[in-house]
PyMOL Python script that loads the backbone (N, CA, C, O; Angstrom):
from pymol import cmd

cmd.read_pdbstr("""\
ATOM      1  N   UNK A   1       9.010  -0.484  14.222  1.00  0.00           N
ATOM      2  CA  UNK A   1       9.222   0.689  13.398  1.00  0.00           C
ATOM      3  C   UNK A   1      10.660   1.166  13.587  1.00  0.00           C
ATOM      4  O   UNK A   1      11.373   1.137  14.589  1.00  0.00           O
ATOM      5  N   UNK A   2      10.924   1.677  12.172  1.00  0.00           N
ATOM      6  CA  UNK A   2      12.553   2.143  12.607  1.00  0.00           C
ATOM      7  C   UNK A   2      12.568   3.861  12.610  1.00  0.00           C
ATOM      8  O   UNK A   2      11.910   4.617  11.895  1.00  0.00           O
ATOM      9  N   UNK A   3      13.460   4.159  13.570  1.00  0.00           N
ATOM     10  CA  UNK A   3      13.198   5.877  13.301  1.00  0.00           C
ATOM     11  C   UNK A   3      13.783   6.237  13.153  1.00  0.00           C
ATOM     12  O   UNK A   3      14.085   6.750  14.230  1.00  0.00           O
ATOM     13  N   UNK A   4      15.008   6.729  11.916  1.00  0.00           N
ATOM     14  CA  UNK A   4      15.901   7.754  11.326  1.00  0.00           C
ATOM     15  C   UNK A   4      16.043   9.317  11.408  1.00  0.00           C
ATOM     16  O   UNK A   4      15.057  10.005  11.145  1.00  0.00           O
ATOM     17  N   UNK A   5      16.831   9.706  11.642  1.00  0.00           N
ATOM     18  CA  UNK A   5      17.195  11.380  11.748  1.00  0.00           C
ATOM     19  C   UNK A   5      18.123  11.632  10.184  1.00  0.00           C
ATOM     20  O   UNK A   5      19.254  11.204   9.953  1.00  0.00           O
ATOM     21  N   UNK A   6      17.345  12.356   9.363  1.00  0.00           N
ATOM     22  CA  UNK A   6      18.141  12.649   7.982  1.00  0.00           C
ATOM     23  C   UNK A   6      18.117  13.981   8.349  1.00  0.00           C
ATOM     24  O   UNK A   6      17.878  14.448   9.462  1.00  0.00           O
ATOM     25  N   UNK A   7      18.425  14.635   7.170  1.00  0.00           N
ATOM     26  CA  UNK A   7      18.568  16.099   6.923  1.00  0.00           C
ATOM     27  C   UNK A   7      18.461  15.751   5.135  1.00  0.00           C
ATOM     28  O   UNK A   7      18.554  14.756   4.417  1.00  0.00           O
ATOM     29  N   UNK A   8      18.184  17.376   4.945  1.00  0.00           N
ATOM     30  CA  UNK A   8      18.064  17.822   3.530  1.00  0.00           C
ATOM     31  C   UNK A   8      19.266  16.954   2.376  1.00  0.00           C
ATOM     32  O   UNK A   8      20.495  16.917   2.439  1.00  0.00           O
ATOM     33  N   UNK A   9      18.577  16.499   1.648  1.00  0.00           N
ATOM     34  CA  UNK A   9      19.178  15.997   0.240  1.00  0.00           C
ATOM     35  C   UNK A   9      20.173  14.518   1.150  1.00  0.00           C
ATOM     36  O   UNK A   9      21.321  14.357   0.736  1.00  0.00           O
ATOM     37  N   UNK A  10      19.735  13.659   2.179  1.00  0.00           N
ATOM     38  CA  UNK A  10      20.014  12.381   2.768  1.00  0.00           C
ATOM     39  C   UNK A  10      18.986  11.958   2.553  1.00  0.00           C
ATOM     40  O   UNK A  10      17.952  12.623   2.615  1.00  0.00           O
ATOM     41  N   UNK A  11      19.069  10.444   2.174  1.00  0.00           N
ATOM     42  CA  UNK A  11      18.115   9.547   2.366  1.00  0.00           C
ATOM     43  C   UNK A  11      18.082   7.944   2.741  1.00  0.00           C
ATOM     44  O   UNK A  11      19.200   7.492   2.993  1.00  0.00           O
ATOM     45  N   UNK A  12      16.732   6.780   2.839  1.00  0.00           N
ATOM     46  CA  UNK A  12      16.941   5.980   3.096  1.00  0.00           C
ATOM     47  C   UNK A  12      16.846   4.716   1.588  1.00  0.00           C
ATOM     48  O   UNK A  12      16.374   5.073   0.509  1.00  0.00           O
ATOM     49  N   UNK A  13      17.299   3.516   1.791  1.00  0.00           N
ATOM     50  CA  UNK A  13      17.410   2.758   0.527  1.00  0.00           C
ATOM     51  C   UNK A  13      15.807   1.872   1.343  1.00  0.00           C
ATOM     52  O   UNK A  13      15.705   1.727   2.561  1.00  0.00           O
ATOM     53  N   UNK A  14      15.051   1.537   0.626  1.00  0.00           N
ATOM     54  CA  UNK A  14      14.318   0.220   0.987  1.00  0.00           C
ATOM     55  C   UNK A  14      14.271  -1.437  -0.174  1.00  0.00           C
ATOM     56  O   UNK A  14      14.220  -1.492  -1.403  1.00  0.00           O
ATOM     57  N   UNK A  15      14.294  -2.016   0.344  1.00  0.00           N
ATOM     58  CA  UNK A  15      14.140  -3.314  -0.487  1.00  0.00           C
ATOM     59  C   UNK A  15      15.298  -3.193  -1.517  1.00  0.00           C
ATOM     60  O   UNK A  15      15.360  -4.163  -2.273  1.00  0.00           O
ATOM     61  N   UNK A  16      16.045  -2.416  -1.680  1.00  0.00           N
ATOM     62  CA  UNK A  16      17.206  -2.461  -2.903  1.00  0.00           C
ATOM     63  C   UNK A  16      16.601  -1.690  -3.785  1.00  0.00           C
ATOM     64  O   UNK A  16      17.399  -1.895  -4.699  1.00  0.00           O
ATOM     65  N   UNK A  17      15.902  -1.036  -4.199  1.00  0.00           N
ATOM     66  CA  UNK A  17      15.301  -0.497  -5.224  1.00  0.00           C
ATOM     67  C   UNK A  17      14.480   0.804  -4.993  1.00  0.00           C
ATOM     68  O   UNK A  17      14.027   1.386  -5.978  1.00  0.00           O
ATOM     69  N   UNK A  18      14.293   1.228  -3.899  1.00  0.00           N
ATOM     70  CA  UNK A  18      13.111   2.308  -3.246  1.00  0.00           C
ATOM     71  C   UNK A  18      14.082   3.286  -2.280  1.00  0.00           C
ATOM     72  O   UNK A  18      14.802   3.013  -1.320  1.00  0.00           O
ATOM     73  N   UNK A  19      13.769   4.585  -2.989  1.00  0.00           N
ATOM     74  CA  UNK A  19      15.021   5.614  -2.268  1.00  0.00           C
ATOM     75  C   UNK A  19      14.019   6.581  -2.079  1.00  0.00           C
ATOM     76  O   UNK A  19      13.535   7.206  -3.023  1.00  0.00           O
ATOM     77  N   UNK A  20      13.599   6.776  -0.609  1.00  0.00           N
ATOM     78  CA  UNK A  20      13.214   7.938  -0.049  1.00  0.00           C
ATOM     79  C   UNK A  20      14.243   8.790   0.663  1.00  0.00           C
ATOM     80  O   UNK A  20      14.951   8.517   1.632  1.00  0.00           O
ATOM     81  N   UNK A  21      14.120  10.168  -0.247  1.00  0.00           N
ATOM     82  CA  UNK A  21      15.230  11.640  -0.191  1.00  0.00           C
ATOM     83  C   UNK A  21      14.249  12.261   0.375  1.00  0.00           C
ATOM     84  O   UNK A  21      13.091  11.858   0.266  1.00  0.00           O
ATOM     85  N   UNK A  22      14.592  13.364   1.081  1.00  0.00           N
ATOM     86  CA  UNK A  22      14.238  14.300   1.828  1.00  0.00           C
ATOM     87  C   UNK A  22      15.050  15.517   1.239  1.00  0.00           C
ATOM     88  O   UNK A  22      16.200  15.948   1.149  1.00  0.00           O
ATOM     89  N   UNK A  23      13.357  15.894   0.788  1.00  0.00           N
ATOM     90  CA  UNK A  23      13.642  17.506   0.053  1.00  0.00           C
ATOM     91  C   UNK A  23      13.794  18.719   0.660  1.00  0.00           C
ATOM     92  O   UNK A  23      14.481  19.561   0.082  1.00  0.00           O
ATOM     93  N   UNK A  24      13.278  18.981   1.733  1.00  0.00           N
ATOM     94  CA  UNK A  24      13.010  20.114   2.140  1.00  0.00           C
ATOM     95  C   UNK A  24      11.988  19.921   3.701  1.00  0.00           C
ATOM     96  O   UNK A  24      11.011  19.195   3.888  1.00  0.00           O
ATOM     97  N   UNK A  25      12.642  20.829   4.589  1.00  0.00           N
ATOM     98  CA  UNK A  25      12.572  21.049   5.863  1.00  0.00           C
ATOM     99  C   UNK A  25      11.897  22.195   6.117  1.00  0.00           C
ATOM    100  O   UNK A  25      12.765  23.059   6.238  1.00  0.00           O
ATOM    101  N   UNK A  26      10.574  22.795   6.300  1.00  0.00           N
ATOM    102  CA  UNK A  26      10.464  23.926   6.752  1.00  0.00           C
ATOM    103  C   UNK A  26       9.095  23.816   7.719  1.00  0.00           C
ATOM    104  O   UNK A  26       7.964  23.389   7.489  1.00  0.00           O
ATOM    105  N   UNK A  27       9.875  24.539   9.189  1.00  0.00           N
ATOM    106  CA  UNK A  27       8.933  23.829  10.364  1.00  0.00           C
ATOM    107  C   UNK A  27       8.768  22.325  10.560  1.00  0.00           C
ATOM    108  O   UNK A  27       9.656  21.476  10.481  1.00  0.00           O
ATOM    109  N   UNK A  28       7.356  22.129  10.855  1.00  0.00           N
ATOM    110  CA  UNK A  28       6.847  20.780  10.731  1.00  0.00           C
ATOM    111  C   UNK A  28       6.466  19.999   9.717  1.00  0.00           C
ATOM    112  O   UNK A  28       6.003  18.858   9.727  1.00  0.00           O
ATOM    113  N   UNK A  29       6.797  20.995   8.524  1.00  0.00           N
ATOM    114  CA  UNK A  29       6.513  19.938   7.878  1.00  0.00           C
ATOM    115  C   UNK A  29       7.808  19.480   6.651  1.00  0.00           C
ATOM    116  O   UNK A  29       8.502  20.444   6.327  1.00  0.00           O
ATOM    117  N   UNK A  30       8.054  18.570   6.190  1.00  0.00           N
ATOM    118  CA  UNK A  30       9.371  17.639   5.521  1.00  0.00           C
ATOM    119  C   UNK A  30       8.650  17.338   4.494  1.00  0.00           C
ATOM    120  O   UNK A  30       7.489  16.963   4.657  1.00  0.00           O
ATOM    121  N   UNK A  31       9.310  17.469   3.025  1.00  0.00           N
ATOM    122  CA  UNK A  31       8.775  17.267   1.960  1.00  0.00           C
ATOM    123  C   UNK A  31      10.007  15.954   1.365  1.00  0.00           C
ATOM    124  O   UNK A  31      11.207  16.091   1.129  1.00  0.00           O
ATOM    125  N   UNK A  32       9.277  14.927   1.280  1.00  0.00           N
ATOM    126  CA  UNK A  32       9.488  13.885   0.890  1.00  0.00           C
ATOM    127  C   UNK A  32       9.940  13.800  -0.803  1.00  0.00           C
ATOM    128  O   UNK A  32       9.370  14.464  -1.669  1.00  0.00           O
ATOM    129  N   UNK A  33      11.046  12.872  -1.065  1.00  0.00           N
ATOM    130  CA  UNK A  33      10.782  12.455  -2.409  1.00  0.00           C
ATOM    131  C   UNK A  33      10.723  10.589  -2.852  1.00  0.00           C
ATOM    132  O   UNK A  33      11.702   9.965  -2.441  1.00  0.00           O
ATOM    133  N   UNK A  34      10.002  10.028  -3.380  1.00  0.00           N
ATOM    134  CA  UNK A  34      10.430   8.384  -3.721  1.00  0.00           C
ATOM    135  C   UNK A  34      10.852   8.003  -4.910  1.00  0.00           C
ATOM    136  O   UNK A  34      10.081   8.025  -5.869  1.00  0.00           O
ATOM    137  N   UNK A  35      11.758   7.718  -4.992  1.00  0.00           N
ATOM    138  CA  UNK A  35      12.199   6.930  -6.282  1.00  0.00           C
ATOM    139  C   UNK A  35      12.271   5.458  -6.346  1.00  0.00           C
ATOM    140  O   UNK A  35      13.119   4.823  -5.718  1.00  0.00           O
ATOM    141  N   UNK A  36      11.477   4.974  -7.025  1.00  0.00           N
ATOM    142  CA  UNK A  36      10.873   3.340  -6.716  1.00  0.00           C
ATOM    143  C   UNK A  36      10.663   3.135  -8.709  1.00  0.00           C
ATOM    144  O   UNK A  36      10.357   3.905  -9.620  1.00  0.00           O
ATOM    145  N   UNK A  37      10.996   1.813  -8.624  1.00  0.00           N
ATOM    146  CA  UNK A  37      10.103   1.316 -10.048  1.00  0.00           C
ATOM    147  C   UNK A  37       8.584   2.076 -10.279  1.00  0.00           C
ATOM    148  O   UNK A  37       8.015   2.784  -9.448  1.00  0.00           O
ATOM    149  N   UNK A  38       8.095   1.725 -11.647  1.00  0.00           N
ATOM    150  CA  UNK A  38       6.839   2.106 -11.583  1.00  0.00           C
ATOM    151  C   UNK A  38       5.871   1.157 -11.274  1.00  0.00           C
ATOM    152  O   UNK A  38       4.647   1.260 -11.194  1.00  0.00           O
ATOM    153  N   UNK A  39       6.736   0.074 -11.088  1.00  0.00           N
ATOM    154  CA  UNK A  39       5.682  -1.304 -11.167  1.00  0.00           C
ATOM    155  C   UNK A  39       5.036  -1.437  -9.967  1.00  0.00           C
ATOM    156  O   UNK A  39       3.987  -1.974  -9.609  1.00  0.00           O
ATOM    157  N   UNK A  40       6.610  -0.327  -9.001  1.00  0.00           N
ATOM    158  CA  UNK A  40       5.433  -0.464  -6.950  1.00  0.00           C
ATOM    159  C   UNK A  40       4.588   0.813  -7.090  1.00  0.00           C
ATOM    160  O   UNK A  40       4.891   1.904  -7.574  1.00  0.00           O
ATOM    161  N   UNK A  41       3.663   0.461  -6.641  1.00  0.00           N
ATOM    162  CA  UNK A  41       2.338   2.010  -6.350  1.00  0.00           C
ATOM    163  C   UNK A  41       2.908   2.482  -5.081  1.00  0.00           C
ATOM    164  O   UNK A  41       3.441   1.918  -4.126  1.00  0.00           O
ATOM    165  N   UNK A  42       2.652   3.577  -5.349  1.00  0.00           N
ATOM    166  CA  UNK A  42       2.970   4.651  -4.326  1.00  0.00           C
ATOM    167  C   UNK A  42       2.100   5.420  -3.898  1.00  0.00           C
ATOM    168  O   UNK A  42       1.933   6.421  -4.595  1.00  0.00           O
ATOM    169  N   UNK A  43       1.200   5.289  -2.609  1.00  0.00           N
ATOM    170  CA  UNK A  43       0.042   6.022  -2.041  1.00  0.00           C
ATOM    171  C   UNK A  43       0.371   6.857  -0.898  1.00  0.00           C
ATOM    172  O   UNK A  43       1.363   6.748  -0.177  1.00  0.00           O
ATOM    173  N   UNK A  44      -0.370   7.523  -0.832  1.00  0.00           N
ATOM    174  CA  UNK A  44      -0.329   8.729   0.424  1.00  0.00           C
ATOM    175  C   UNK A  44      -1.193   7.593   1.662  1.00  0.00           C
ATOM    176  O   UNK A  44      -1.690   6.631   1.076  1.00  0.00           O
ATOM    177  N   UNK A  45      -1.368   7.579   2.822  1.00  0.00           N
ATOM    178  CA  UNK A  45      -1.837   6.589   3.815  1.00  0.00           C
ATOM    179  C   UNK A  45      -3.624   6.825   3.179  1.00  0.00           C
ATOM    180  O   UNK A  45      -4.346   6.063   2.536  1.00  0.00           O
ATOM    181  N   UNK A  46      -3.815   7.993   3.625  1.00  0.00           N
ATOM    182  CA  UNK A  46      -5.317   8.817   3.335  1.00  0.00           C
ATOM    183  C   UNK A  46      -5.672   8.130   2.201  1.00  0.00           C
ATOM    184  O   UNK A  46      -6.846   7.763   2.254  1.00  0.00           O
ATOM    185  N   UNK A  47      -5.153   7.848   1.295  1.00  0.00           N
ATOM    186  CA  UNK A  47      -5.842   7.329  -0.384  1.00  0.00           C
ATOM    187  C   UNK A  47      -5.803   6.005  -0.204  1.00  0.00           C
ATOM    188  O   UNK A  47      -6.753   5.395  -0.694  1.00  0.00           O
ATOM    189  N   UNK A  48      -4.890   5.301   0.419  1.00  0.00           N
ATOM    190  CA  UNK A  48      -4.536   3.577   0.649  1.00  0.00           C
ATOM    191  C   UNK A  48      -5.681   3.035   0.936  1.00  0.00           C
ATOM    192  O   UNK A  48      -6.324   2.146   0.377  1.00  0.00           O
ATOM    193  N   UNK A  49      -5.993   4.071   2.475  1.00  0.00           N
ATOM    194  CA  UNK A  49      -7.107   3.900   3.148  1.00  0.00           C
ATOM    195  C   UNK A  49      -8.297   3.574   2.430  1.00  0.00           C
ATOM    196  O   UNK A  49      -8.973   2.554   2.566  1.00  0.00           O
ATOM    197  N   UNK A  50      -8.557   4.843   1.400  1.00  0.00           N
ATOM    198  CA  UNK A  50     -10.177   5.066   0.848  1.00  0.00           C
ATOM    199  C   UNK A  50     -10.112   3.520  -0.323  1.00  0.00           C
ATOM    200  O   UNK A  50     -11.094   2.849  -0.641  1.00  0.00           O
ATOM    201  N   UNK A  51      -8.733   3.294  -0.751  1.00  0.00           N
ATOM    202  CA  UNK A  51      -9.061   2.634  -1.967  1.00  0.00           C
ATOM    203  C   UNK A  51      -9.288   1.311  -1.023  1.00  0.00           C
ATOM    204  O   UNK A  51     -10.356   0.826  -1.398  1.00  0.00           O
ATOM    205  N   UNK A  52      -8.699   0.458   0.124  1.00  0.00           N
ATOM    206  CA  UNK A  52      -8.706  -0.595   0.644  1.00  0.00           C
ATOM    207  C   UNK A  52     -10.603  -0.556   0.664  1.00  0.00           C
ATOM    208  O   UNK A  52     -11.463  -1.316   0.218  1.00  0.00           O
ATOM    209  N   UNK A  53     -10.624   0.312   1.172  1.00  0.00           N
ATOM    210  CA  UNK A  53     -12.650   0.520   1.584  1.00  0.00           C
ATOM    211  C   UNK A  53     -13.603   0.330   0.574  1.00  0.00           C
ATOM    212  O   UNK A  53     -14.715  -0.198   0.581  1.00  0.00           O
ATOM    213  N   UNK A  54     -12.680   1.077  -0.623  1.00  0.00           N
ATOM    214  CA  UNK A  54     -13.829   0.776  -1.796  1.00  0.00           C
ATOM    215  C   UNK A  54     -13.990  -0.862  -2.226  1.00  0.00           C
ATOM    216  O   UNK A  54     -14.937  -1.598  -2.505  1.00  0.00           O
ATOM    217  N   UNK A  55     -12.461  -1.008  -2.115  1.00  0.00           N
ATOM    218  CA  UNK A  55     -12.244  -2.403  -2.541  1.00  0.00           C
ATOM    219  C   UNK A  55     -13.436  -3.494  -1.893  1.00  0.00           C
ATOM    220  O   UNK A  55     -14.169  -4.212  -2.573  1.00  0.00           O
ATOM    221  N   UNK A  56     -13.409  -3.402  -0.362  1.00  0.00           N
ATOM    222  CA  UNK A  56     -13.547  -4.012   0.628  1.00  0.00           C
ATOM    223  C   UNK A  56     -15.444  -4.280   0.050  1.00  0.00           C
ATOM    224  O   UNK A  56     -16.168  -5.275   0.015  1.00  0.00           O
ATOM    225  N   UNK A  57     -15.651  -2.749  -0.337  1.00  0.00           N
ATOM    226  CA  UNK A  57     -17.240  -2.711  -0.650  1.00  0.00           C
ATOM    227  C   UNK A  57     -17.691  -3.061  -1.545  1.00  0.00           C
ATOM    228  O   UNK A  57     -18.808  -3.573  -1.486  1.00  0.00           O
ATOM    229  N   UNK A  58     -16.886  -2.910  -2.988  1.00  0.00           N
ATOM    230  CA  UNK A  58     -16.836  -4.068  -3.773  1.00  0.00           C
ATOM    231  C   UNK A  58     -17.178  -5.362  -3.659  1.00  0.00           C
ATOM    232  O   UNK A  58     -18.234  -5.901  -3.991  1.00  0.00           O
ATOM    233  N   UNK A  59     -16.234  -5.819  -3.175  1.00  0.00           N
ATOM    234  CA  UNK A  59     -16.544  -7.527  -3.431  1.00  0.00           C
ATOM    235  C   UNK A  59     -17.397  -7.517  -1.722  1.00  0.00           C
ATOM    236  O   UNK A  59     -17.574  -8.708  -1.469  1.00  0.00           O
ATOM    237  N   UNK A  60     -17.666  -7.102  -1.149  1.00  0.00           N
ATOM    238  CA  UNK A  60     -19.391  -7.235  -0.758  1.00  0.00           C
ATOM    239  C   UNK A  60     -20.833  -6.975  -1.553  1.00  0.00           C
ATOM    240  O   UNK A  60     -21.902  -7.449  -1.168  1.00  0.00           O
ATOM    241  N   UNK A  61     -20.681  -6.207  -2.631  1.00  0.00           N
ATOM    242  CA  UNK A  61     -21.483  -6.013  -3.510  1.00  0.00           C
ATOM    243  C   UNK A  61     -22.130  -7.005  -4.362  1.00  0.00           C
ATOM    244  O   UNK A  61     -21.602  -7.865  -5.067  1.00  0.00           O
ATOM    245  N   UNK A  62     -23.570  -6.693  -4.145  1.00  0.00           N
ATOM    246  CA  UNK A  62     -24.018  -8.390  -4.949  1.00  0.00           C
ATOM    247  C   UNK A  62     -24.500  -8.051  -6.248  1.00  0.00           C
ATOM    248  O   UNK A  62     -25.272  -7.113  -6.448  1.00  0.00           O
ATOM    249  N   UNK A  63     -23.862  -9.125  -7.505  1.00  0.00           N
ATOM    250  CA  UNK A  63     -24.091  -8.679  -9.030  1.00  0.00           C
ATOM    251  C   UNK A  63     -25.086  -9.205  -9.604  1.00  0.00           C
ATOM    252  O   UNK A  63     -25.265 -10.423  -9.615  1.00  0.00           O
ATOM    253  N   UNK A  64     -25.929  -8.292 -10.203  1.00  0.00           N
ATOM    254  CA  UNK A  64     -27.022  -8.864 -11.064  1.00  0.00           C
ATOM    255  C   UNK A  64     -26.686  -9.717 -12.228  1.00  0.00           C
ATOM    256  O   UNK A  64     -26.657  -9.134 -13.312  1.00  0.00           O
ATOM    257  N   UNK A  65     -26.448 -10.881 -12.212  1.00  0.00           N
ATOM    258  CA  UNK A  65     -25.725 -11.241 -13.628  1.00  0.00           C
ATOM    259  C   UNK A  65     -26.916 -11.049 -14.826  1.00  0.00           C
ATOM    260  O   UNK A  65     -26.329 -10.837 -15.887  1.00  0.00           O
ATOM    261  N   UNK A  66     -28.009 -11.051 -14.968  1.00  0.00           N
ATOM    262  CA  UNK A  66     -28.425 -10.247 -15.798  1.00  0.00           C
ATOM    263  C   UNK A  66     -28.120  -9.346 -16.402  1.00  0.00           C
ATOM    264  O   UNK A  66     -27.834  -9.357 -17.599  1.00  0.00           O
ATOM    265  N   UNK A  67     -28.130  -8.264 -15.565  1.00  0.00           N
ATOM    266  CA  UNK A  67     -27.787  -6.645 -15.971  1.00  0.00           C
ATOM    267  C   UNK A  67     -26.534  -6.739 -16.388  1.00  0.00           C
ATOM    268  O   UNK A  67     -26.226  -5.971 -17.299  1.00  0.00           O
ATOM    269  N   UNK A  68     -25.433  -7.715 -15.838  1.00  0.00           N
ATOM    270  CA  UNK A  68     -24.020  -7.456 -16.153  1.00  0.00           C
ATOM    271  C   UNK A  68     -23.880  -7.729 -17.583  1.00  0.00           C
ATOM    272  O   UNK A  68     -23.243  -7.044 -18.383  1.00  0.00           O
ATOM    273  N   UNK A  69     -24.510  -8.751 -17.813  1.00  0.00           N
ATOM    274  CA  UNK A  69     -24.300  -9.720 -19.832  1.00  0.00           C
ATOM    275  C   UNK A  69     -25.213  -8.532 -20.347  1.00  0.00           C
ATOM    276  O   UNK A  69     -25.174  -8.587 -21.576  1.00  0.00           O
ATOM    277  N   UNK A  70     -26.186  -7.262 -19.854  1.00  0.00           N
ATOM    278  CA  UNK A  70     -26.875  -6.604 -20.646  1.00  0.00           C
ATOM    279  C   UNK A  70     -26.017  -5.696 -20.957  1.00  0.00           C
ATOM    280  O   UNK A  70     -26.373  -4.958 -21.876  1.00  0.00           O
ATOM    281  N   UNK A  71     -25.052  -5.508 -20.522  1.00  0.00           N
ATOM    282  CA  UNK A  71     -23.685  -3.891 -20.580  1.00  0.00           C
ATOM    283  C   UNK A  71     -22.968  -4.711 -22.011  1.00  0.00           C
ATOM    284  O   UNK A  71     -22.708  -4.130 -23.065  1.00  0.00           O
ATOM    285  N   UNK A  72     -22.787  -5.867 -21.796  1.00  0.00           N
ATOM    286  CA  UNK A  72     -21.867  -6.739 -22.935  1.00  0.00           C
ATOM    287  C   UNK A  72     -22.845  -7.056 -24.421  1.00  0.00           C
ATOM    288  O   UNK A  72     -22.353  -7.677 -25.363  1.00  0.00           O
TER     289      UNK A  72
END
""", "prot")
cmd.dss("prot")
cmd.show_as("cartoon", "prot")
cmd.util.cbc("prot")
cmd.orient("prot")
């Protein structure tokens, strides 16, 4: 992991294309900004998380192929 010290309106470049600015400082907590293509998704960790899980439960899920050609 790399650990940077910015301040307000500094930021870092990633991959050539992905610019995380730092908006605002107050206390503990730092308000982030990303400027990235739209083509990369951009998740909060908390949502990454839930969607990897759903995913995960998904394709453990077993399909009735019946019922599925009955929706079509």
């Amino acid at each position: 992991m790399l650990a940077l010290s910015r301040k307000i309106g500094e930021s870092i470049i990633i991959d050539n294309e992905t610019e995380v600015v730092i908006l605002d400082i107050k206390g503990d907590q730092v308000k982030i900004g990303v400027n990235a293509p739209k083509t990369i998704p951009i998740y909060r960790k908390e949502i990454y998380e839930q969607i990897q899980a759903s995913n995960k439960e998904a394709a453990n899920t077993k399909v009735n192929v019946k019922e599925l050609n009955q929706l079509f």
